[in-house]
N, C-alpha and C positions, 0 to 999 in steps of 0.2 A: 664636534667639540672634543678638545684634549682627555686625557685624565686627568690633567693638572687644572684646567678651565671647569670640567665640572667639579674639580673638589671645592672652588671656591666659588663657584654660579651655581652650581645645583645641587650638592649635598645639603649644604646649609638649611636647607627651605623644604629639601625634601626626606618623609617620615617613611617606615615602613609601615604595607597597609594592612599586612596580614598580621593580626592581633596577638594571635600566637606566638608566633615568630621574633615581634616587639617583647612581647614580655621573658621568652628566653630569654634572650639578650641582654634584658635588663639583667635579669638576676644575674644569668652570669657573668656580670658586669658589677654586679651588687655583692655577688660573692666573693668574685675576685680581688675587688678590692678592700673587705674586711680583713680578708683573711692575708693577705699579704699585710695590712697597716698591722697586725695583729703579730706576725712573724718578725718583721722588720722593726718596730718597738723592741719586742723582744730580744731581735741581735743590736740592734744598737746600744739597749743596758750594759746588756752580757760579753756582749765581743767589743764593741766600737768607743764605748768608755768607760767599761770597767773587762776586767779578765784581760784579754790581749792587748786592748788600748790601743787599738786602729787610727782613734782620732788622734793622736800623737804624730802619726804618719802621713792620712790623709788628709786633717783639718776640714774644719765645718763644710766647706762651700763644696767641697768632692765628696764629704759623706753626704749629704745632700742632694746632689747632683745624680751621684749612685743612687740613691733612695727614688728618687722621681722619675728617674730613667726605668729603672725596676717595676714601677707601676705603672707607665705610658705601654714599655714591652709587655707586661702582664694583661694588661687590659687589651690590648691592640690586639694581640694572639687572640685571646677566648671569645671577645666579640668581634674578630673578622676587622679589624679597624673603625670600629665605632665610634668618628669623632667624639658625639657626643656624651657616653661613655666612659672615655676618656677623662674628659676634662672636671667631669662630677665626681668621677674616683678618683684622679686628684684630690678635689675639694672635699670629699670625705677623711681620705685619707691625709689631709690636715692639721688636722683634731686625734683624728679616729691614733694614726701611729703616736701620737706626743702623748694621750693620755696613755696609751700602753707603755710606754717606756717611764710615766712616774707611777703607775703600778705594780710594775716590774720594782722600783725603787722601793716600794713601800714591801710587798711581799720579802727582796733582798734583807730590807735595813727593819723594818716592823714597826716603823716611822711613819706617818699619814706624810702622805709627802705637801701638801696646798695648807695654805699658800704656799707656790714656788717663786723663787727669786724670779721674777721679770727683766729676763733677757732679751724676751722679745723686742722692747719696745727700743731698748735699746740698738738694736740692730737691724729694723725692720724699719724706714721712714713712713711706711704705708701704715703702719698698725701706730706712729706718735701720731698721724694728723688724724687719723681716723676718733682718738681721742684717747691714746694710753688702752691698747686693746689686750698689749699682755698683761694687764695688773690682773689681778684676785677679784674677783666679786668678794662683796663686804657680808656674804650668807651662806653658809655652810651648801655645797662641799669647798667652797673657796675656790673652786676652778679658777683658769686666766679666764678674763671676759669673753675672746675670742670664740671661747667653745659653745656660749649660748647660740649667738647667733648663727655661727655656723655650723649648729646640729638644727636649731630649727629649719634653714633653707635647704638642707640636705633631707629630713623629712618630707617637707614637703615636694621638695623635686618626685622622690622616689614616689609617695603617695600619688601626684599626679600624673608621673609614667605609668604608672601600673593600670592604671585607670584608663589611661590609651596613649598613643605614639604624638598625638595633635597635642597634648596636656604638657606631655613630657617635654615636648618640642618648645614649646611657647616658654613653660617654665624656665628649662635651659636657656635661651634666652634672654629670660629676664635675671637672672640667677649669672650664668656663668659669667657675661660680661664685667661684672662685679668685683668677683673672685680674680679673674684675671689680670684685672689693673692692679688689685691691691695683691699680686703676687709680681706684676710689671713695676711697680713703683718701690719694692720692698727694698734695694739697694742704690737709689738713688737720691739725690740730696732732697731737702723738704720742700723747699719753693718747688720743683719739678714735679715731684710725686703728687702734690698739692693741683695740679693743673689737669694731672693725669687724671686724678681720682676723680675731678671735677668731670671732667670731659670725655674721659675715656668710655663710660658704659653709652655715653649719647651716640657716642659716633658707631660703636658696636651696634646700637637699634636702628643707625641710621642707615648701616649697611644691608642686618635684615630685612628693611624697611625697603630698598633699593632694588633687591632681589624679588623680594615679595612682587613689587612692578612690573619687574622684567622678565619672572617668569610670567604673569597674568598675559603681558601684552603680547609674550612667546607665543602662550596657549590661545590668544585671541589671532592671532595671524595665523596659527597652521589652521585653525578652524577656516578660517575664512579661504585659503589656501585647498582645502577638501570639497 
């Protein structure tokens, strides 16, 4: 079997067993990516739109681009290429960079920054059908809506990694598929994004679901095969 055959047949499905070893990982997987969301908030106030005013130069979609690519190399290094890793430090770091950077605002200006104007929605097709995900909650701290749910599924990913590699696994799973469409559908028109968001996580479990098969039937041939 390839490299490139087991990244997409056999990593997916398979966990590391050694418990230890899992929960390094994680953390510094977990660390990694606070602490960059937390830095990069930070330059993006400071440098990217206010002080040098980078985004004058580069515009959204390349400070962006920069910012995701910084966490995929970040996280890839410290956990050895940790798909999984990966893509939940994304999804932390989400949330986790945007509130740092209206923190950063409030500490600057001494202005509670929330409610913030809702640009999200405007530019995001995946967060208008989801139902207006960058507005404000209507209850102090006035957050966008987006950050409730995705600090809860981010908890709990992390709480059920830690708990074991099988937990973390499944979670991810069920969790990142999610995350991915409504980060796949964020620049595309609404009917399309609308279809994705519908069907995109089913076909993600359909795939697990497919491996899951095909490794059992793997493991039941070579037995028979001994």
């Amino acid at each position: 079997m390839t490299k490139i055959s087991e990244f997409f047949l056999k990593y997916p499905i398979t966990i590391i067993k050694d418990l230890r070893l899992h929960k390094k990982i994680l953390l510094q997987g977990f660390l990694g990516a606070t602490i960059y969301s937390i830095i990069y908030g930070i330059y993006e106030y400071f440098v990217v739109y206010h002080g040098i005013k980078l985004i004058d130069i580069l515009g959204s979609i390349i400070n962006w681009t920069i910012m995701w690519m910084g966490l995929i190399i970040t996280i890839a290094i410290i956990t050895h290429f940790n798909f999984q890793n990966i893509i939940m430090g994304l999804f932390y770091m989400s949330f986790l960079e945007d509130l740092m950077f209206w923190l950063c605002q409030w500490g600057s200006t001494g202005i509670y920054p929330f409610p913030a104007a809702d640009w999200w929605d405007v530019i995001f097709a995946s967060y208008r059908i989801l139902g207006n995900w960058g507005r404000a909650v209507s209850f102090w701290p006035y957050v966008p809506f987006y950050y409730l749910p995705s600090s809860v599924m981010i908890i709990i990913y992390y709480v059920a990694a830690y708990k074991g590699a099988i937990y973390g696994r499944i979670t991810a799973w069920l969790i990142g598929p999610f995350f991915l469409v409504i980060v796949g559908t964020a620049f595309v028109n609404d009917f399309i994004a609308t279809l994705i968001l519908i069907f995109g996580p089913f076909l993600f479990l359909a795939y697990a679901f497919t491996l899951t098969l095909w490794a059992y039937h793997q493991s039941e041939k070579n037995s028979q095969n001994t």
